[in-house]
C-alpha positions in Angstrom: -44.5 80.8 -33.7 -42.0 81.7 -36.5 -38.3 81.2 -36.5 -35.8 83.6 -38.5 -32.3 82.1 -39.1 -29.7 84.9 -38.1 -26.5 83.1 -38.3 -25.0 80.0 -40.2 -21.9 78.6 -39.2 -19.8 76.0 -41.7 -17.5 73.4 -40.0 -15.4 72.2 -43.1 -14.4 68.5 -41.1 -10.6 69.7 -41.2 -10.5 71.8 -37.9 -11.7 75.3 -39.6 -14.9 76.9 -40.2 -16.6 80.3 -40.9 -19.7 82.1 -39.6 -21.8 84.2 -42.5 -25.4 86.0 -41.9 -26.2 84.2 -44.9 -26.4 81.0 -45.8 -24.3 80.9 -49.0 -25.7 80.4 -52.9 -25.2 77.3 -55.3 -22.0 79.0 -57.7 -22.4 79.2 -61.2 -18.7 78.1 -61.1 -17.1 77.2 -57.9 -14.8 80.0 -57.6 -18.1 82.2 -57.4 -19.1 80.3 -54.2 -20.1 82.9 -51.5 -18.5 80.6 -48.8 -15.2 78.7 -49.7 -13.0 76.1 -48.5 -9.6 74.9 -49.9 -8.6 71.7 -47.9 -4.6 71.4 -47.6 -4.7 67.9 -47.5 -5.9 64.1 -48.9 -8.7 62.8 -46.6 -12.3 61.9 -45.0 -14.3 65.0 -44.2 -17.7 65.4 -43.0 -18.9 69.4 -43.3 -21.5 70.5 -41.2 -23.9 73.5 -41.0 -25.1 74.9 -37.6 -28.2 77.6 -38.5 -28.7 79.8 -35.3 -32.6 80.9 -35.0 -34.5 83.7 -32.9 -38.0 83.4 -32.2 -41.3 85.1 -32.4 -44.4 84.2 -30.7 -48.3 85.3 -31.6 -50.9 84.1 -28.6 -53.8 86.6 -30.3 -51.9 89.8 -29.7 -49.2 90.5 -32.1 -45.7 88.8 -32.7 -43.6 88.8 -29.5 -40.0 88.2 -28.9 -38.8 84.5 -27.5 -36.0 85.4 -24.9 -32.6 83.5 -26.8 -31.8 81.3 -29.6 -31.5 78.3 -30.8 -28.9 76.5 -32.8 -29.5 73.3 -34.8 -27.0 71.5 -36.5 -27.4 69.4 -39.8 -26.7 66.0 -40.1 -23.5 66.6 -42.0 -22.1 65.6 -45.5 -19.3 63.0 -45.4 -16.7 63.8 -48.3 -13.6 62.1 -49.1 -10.6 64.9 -51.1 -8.8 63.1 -53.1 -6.2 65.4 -54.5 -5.5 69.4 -53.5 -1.7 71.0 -55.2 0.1 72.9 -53.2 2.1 76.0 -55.7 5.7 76.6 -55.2 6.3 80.0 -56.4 9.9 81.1 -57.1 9.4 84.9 -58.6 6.8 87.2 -57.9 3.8 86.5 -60.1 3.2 89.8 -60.3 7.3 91.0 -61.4 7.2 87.8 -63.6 4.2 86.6 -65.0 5.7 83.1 -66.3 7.4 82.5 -63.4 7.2 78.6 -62.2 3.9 78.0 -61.1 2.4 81.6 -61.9 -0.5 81.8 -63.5 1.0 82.6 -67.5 4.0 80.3 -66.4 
């Protein structure tokens, strides 16, 4: 029997997740992750991955296709944020650069 992971999907702990065909990478710099998740607010968290599987089987004869999936979930990682800012933007950042909390500003 083999298994091939088709689908992961990411439950960030805060009520939202994402689905990805792939897994996601370790970033050279966080905002290179290819999956992201900015939390609004201060608090416990515990993110958890759910890898959905098909399945092959080989009785002598060549691989064969198992009828469904599966899903298994991970254990989870408990997190605690401690700090997130939220921007209050008065001008356009792109009109004026140094606006309050623009990037320049």
């Amino acid at each position: 029997m083999r298994a091939t992971p088709i689908e992961f999907h990411w439950d960030f702990g805060d009520g939202n997740s994402t689905s990805a065909k792939s897994p996601g990478r370790e970033p050279s710099h966080p905002q290179y992750g290819s999956i992201t998740h900015t939390y609004g607010d201060k608090g416990d968290r515990t993110v958890t991955l759910t890898t959905v599987y098909t399945g092959e089987y080989n009785y002598g004869g060549g691989w064969s296709p198992i009828v469904g999936t599966a899903a298994v979930q991970s254990d989870g990682l408990s997190m605690t944020v401690y700090r997130y800012h939220t921007y209050r933007v008065e001008d356009d950042c792109n009109e004026n650069p140094s606006g309050t909390d623009c990037a320049a500003g």
